[in-house]
C-alpha positions in Angstrom: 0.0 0.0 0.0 1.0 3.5 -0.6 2.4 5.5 1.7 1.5 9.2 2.4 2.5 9.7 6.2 3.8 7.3 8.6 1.3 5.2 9.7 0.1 4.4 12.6 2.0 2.1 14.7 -0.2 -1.2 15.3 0.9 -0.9 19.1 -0.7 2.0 19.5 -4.4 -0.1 19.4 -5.9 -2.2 22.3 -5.4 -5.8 21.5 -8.0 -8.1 19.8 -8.9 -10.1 22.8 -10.1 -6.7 24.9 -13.0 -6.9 22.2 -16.5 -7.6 24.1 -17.9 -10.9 22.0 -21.2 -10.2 20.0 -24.3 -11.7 21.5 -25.6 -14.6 19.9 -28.5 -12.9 17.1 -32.0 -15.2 16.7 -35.2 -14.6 15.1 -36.7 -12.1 18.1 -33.4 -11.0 19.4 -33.8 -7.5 17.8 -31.6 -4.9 20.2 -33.7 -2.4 21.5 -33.6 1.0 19.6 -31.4 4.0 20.7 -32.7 7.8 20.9 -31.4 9.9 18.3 -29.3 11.4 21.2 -27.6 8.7 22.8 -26.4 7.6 19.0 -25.4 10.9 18.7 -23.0 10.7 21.6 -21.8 7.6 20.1 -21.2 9.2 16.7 -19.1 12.1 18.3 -16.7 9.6 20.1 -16.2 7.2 17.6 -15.1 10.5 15.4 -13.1 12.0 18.4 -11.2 8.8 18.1 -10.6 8.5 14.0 -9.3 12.4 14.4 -7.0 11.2 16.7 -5.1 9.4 14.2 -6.5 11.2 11.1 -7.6 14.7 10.6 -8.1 14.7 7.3 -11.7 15.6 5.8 -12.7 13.0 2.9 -14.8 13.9 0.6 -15.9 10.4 -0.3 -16.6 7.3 1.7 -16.1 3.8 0.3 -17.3 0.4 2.1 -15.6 -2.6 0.9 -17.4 -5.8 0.6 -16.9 -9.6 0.9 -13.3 -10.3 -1.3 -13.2 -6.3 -2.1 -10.6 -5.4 0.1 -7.4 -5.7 -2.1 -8.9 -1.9 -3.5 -7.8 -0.5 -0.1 -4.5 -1.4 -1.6 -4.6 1.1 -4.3 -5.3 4.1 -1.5 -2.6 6.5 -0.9 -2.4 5.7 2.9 -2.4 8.7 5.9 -3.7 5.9 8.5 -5.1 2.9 9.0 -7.0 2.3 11.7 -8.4 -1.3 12.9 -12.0 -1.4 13.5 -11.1 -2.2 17.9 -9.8 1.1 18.0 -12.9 3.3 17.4 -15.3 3.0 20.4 -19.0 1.7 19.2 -17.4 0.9 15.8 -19.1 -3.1 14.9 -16.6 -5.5 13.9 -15.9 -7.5 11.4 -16.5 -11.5 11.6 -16.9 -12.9 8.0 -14.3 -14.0 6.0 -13.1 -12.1 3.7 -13.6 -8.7 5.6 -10.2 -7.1 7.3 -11.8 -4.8 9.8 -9.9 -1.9 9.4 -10.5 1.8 8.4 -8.5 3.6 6.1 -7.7 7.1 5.7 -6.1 8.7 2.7 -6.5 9.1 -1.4 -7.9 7.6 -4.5 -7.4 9.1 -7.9 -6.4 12.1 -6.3 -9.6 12.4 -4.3 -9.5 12.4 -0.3 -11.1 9.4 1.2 -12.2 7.2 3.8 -12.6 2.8 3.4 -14.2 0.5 5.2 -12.0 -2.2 4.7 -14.6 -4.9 5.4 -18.1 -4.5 7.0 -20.4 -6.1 9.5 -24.1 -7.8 9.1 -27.4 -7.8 10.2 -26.5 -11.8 11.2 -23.3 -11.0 13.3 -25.8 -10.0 16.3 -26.1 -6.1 15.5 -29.0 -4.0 14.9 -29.5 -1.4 12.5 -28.3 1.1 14.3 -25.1 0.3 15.0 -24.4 -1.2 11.4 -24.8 1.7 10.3 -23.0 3.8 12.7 -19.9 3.9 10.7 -21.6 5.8 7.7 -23.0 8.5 10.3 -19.3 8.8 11.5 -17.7 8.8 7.7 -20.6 11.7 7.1 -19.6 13.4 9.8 -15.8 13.2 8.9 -17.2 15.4 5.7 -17.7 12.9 3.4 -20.7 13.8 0.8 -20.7 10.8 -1.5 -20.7 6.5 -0.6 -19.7 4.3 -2.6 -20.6 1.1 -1.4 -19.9 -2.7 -2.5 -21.1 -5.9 -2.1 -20.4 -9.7 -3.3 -24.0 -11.2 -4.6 -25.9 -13.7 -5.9 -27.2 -13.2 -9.6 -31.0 -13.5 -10.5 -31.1 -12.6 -13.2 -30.2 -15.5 -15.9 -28.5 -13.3 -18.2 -25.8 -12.6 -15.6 -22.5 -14.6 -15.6 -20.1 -15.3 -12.7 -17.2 -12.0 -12.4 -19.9 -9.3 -13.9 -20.3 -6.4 -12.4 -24.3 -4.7 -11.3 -24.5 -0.7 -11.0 -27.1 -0.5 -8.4 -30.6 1.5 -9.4 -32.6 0.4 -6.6 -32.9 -2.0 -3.7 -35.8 -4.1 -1.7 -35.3 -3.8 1.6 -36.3 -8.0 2.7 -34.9 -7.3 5.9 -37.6 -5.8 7.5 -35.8 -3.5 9.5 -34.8 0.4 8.8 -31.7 2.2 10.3 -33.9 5.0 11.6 -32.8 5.4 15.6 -35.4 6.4 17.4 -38.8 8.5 15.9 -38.3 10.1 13.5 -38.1 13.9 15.6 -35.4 12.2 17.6 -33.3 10.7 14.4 -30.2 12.0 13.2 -30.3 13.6 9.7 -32.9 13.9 7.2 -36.1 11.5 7.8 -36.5 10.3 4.1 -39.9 8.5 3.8 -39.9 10.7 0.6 -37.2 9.9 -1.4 -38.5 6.9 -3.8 -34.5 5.6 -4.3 -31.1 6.8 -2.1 -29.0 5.7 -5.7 -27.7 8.8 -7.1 -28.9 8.4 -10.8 -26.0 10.7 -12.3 -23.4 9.0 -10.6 -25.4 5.8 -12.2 -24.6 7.1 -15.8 -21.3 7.8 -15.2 -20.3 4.6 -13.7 -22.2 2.8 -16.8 -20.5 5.3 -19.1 -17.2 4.5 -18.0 -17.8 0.5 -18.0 -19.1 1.2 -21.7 -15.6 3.0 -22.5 -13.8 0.6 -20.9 -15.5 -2.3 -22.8 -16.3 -4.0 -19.2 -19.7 -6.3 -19.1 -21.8 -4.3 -16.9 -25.6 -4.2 -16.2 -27.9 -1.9 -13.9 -30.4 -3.6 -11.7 -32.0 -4.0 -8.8 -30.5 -5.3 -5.5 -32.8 -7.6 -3.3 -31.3 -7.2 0.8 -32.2 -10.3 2.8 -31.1 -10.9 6.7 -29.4 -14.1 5.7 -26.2 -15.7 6.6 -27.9 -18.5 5.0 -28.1 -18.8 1.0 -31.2 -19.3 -0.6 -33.7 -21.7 -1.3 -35.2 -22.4 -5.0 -38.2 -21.3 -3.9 -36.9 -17.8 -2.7 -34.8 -17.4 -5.6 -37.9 -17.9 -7.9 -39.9 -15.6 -5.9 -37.0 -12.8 -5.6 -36.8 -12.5 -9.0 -40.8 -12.3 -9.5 -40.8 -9.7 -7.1 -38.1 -7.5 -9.7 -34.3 -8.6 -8.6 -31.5 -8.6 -10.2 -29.1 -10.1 -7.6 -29.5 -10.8 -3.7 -27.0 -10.3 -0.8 -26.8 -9.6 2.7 -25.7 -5.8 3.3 -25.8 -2.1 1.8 -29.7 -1.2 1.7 -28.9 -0.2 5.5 -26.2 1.8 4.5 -27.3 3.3 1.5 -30.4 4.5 3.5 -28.3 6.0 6.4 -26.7 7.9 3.7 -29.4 9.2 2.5 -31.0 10.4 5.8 -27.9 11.5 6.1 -28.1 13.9 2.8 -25.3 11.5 1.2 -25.3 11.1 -2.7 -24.9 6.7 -2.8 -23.7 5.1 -5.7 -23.7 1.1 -5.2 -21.7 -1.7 -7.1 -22.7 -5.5 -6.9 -20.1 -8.6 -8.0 -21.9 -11.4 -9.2 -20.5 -14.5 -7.4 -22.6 -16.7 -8.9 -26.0 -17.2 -10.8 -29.4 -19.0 -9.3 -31.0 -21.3 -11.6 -33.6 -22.7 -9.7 -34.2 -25.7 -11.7 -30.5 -27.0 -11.4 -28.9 -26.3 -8.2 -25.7 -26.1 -7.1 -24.0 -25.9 -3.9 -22.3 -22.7 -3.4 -19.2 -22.0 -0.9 -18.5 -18.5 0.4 -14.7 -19.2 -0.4 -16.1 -19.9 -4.4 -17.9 -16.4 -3.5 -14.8 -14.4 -2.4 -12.6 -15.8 -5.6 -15.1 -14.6 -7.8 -15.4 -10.8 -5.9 -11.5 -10.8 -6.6 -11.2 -11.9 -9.8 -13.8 -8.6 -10.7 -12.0 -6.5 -8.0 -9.5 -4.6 -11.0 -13.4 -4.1 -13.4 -14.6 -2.2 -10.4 -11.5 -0.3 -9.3 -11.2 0.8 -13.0 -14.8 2.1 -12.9 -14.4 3.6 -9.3 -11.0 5.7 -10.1 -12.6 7.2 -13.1 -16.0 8.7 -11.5 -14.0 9.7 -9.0 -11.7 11.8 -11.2 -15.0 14.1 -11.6 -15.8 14.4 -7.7 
């Protein structure tokens, strides 16, 4: 990784086994929902502690998904900070997800990565997966880009393509709205019909088209998982207008937006449903595939940023 400053030495953080385990997560084990003022609180420590290793203001936020991270590589680095070190920050369990944040440049453009995220089935609640976008918005950050590894529905997807997302439905039943509405932070946006920024769409699909990469724009369907789907659901996903299904990013991209964020959202096919001939799919088969597409995306992502 580049080097812009000295980083920060890995001494400097608490150890990994000072880390509080996550409760176990089941069906009606919903946490209870925070007041817009006690995640507030929460908010302004988490950032008193990134500014303590990084005072830069990004103006874009990027969250890395499952077999993504290898783009953190390509950021000019000012810090890196592990995910223990920030106070209410949710850790990263899965595989494939380093659990750091890092602080520096892409294409010239200030920025701040999640280098891995967490999910609804680790144990947290909506509020605190999304905690880290309130934080990167209140760094300064007035765009997210945000990625995920997912399944195709669609049968004219192949394995390695890349999806610009248009839209999402939200199959998790749950909204990252702390509190009532008067009590939530940022905007309350029952309004807005979709949080994807439809310029940033066309560009994105403008620079796959000049760069002759396969791309489509869909819809993303969000489900609680960690489980993969049955026939059934895949049939009935893409009946109800899906183009792919994963586990992550509707919560995000609606923080953004409450949080007055422009979103732009990038699926990797991992693999493609058909229904009628299953197959049994691995998570390590899923994280090859989000690598092998890793240099399509970063060569879309470093040229709409040029613009920003």
């Amino acid at each position: 990784m580049h080097d812009m400053s000295s980083a920060v030495a890995p001494s400097a953080f608490p150890a990994e086994s000072s880390v509080t385990p996550l409760r176990p997560a089941g069906p009606d084990d919903a946490p209870p929902r925070m007041t817009g003022r006690t995640r507030q609180y929460q908010v302004i420590e988490a950032l008193q502690a990134v500014r303590r290793h990084c005072m830069q203001r990004p103006r874009v936020a990027i969250i890395l998904g499952s077999g993504l991270g290898d783009l953190a590589e390509h950021i000019e680095t000012a810090a890196e900070i592990p995910y223990q070190a920030i106070p209410h920050w949710p850790r990263s369990t899965a595989q494939g997800h380093a659990g750091k944040l890092v602080c520096g440049a892409l294409a010239g453009v200030p920025v701040v990565a999640m280098s891995g995220r967490s999910h609804y089935y680790e144990g947290y609640g909506m509020d605190e997966l999304t905690l880290p976008v309130r934080v990167m918005r209140a760094m300064g950050a007035e765009l997210l880009v945000v990625s995920n590894a997912a399944g195709g529905l669609n049968p004219r997807y192949r394995v390695g393509e890349i999806m610009i997302i248009e839209d999402h439905i939200n199959l998790m039943w749950r909204h990252p709205q702390p509190g009532s509405p008067r009590e939530a932070l940022g905007r309350y946006c029952a309004g807005v019909t979709s949080p994807y920024c439809p310029i940033l769409i066309d560009k994105a699909a403008a620079v796959a088209r000049r760069h002759d990469l396969v791309h489509h724009v869909g819809v993303y369907i969000a489900v609680t998982g960690p489980n993969y789907e049955t026939r059934a659901e895949y049939r009935a996903f893409r009946r109800l207008g899906g183009d792919v299904v994963g586990m992550s990013t509707a919560p995000e991209a609606i923080a953004a937006a409450q949080q007055g964020m422009r979103v732009l959202g990038f699926s990797i096919i991992c693999n493609v449903a058909c229904p009628d001939a299953p197959t049994v799919n691995s998570h390590e088969e899923v994280l090859a595939a989000a690598q092998r597409a890793e240099g399509h995306l970063r060569t879309i992502l470093l040229d709409v940023l040029k613009d920003e």
